[in-house]
ZASELUM-905639 format. One record per atom (N, C-alpha, C): residue in one letter; chain; atom name; z, y, x. Coordinates in steps of 0.001 Angstrom, whole numbers, always signed. Example, Ala and Ser with C-alpha at 12.3 -4.5 7.8 and 13.67 -1.06 7.14 Angstrom:
A | A | N | +7800 | -5690 | +13190 .
A | A | CA | +7800 | -4500 | +12300 .
A | A | C | +7800 | -3300 | +13200 .
S | A | N | +7080 | -2250 | +12850 .
S | A | CA | +7140 | -1060 | +13670 .
S | A | C | +7870 | +30 | +12900 .
END
This chain:
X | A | N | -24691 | +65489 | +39700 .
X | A | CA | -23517 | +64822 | +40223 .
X | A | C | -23087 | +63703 | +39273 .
X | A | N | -23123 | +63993 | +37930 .
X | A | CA | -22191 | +63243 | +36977 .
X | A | C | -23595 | +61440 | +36988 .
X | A | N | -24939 | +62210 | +37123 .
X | A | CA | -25954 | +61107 | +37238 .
X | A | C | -25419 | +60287 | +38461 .
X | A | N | -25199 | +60620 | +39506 .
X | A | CA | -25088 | +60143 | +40711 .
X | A | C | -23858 | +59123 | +40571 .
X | A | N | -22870 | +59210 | +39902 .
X | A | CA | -21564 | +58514 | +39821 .
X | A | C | -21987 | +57515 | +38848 .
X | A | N | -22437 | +58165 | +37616 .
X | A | CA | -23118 | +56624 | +36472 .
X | A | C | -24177 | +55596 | +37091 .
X | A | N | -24975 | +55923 | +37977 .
X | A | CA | -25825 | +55235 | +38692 .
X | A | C | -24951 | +54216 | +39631 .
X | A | N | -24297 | +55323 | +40170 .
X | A | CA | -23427 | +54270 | +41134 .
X | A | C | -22796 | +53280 | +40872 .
X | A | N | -22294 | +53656 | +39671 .
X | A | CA | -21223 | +52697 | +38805 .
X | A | C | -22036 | +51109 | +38357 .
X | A | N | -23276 | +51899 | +37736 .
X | A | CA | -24206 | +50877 | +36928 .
X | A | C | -24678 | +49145 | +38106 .
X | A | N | -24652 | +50619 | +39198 .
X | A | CA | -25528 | +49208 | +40497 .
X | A | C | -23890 | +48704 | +40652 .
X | A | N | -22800 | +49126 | +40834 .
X | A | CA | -21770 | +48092 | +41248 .
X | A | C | -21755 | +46859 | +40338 .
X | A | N | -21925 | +47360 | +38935 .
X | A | CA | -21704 | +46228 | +37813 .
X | A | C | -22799 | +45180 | +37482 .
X | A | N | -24329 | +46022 | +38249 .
X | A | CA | -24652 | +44734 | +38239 .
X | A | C | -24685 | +43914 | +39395 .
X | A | N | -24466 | +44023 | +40398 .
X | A | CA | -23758 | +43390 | +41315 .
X | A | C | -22892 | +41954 | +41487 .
X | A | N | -21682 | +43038 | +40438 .
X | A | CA | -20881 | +41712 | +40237 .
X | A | C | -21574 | +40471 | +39170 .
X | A | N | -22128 | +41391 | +38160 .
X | A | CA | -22792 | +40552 | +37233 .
X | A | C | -23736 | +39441 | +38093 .
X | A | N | -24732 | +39937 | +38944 .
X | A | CA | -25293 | +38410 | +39272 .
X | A | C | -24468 | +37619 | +40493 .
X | A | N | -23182 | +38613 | +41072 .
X | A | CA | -22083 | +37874 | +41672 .
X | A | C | -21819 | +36515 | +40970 .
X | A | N | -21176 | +36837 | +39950 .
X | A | CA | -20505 | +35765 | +38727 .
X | A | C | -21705 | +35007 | +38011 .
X | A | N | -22751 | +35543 | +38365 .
X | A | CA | -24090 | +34476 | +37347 .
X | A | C | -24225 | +33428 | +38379 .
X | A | N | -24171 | +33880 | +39702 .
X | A | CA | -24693 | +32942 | +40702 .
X | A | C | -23208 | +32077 | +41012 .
X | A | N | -22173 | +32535 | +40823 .
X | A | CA | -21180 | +31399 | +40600 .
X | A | C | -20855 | +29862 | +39607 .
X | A | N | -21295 | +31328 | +38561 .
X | A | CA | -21509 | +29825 | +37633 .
X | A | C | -23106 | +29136 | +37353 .
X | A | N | -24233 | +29202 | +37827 .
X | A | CA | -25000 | +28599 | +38826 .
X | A | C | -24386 | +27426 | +39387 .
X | A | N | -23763 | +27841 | +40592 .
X | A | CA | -23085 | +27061 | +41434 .
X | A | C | -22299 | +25865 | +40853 .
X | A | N | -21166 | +26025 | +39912 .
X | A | CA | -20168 | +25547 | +39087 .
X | A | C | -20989 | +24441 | +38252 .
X | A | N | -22191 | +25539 | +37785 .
X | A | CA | -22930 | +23779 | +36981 .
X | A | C | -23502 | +22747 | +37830 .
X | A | N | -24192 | +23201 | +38494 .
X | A | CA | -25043 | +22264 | +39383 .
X | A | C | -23619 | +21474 | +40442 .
X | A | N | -22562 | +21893 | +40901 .
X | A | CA | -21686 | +21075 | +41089 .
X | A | C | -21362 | +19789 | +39909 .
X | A | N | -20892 | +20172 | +38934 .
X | A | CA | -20561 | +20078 | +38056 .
X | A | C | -21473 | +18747 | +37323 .
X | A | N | -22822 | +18693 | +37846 .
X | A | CA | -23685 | +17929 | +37358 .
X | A | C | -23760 | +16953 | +38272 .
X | A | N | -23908 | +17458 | +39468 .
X | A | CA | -23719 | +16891 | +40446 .
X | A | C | -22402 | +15840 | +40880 .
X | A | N | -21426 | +15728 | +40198 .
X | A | CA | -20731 | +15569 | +40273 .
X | A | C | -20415 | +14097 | +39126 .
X | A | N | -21112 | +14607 | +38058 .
X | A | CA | -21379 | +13634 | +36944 .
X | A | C | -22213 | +12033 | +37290 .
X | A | N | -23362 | +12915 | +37889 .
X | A | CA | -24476 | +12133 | +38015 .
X | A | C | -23449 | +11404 | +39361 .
X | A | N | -22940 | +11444 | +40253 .
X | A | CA | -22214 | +10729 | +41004 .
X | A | C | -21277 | +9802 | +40749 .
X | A | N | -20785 | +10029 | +39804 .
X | A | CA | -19472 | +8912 | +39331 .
X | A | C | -20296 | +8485 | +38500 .
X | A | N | -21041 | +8606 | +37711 .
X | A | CA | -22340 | +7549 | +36595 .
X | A | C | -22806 | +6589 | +37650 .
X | A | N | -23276 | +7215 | +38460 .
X | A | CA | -23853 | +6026 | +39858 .
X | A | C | -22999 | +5226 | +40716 .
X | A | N | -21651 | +5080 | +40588 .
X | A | CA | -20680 | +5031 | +41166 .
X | A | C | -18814 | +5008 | +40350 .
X | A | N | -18811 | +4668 | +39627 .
X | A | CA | -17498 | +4900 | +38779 .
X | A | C | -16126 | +5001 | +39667 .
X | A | N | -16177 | +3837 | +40808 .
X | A | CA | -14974 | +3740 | +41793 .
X | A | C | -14554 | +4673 | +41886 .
X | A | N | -15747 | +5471 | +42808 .
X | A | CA | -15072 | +6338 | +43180 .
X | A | C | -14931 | +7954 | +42889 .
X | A | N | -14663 | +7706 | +41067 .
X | A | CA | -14343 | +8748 | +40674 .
X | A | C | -13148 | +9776 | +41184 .
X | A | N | -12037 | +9705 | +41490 .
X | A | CA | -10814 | +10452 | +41914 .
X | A | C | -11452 | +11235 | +43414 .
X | A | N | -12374 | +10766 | +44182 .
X | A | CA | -12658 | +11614 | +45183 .
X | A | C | -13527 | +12521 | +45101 .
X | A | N | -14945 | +12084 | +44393 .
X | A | CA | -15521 | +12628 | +43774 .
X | A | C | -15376 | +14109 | +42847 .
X | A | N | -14705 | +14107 | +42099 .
X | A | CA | -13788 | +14479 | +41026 .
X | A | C | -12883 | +16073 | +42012 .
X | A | N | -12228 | +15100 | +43226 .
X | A | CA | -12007 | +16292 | +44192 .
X | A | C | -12289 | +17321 | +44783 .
X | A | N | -14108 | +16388 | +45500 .
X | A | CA | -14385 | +17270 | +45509 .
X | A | C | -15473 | +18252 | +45065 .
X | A | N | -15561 | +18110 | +44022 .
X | A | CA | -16487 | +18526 | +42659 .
X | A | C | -15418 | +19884 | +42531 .
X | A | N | -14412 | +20085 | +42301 .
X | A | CA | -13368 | +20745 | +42146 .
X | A | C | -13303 | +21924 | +43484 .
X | A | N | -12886 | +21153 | +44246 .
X | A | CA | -13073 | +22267 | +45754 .
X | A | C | -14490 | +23083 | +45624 .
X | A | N | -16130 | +22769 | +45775 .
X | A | CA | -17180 | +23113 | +45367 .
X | A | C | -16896 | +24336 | +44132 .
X | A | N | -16219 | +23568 | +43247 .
X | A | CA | -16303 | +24585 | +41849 .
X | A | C | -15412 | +25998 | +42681 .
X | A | N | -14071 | +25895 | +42901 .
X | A | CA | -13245 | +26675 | +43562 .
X | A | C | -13636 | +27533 | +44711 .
X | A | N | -14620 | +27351 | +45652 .
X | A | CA | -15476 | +27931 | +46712 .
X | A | C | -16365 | +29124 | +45747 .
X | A | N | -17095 | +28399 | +44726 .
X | A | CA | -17994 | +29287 | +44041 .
X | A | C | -17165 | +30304 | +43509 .
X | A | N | -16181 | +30249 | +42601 .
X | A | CA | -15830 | +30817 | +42033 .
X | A | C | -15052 | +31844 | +43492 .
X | A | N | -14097 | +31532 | +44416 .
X | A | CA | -13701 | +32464 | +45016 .
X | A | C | -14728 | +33052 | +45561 .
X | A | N | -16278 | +33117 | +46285 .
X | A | CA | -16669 | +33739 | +46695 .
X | A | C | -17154 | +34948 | +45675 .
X | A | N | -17543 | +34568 | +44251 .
X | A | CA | -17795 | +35517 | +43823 .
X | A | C | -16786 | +36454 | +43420 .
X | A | N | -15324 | +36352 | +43149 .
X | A | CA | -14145 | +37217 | +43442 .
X | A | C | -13722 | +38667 | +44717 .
X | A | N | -14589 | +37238 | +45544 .
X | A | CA | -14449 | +38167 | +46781 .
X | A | C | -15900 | +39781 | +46530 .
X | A | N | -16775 | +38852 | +46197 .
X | A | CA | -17966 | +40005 | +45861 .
X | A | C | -17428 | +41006 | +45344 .
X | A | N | -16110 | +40665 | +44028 .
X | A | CA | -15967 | +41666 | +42883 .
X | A | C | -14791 | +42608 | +43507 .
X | A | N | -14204 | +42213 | +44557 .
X | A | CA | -13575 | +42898 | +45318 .
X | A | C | -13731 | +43999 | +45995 .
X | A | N | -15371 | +43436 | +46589 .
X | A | CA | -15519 | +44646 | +47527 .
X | A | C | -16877 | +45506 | +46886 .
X | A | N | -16965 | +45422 | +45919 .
X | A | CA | -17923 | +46051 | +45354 .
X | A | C | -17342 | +47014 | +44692 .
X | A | N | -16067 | +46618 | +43847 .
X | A | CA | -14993 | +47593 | +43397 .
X | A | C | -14794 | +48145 | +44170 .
END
């Protein structure tokens, strides 16, 4: 029994763990993406910039949501 609950526990955590790896994944490659766009483009940094931000904010809430229901 006591195996059965540490096991269980172990797969939730890694779970979240590549939840949150694959967020911030996400977050860089925005993030770069985002760079390399206003380097090619300076104008229109402030929209850019926006939505580089929204992107980052998507990643990050979906993996929240993972850590939610995995808990």
């Amino acid at each position: 029994m006591m195996l059965a609950q540490a096991t269980g526990n172990l797969s939730g955590n890694i779970h979240i763990g590549l939840a949150f790896g694959g967020a911030a994944i996400g977050i860089g490659i925005a993030t770069a993406g985002g760079v390399i766009a206003m380097s090619r483009n300076p104008g229109m940094f402030g929209k850019i910039l926006t939505f580089m931000f929204v992107g980052m904010a998507l990643a990050e809430g979906w993996a929240v949501i993972a850590w939610l229901v995995v808990k």
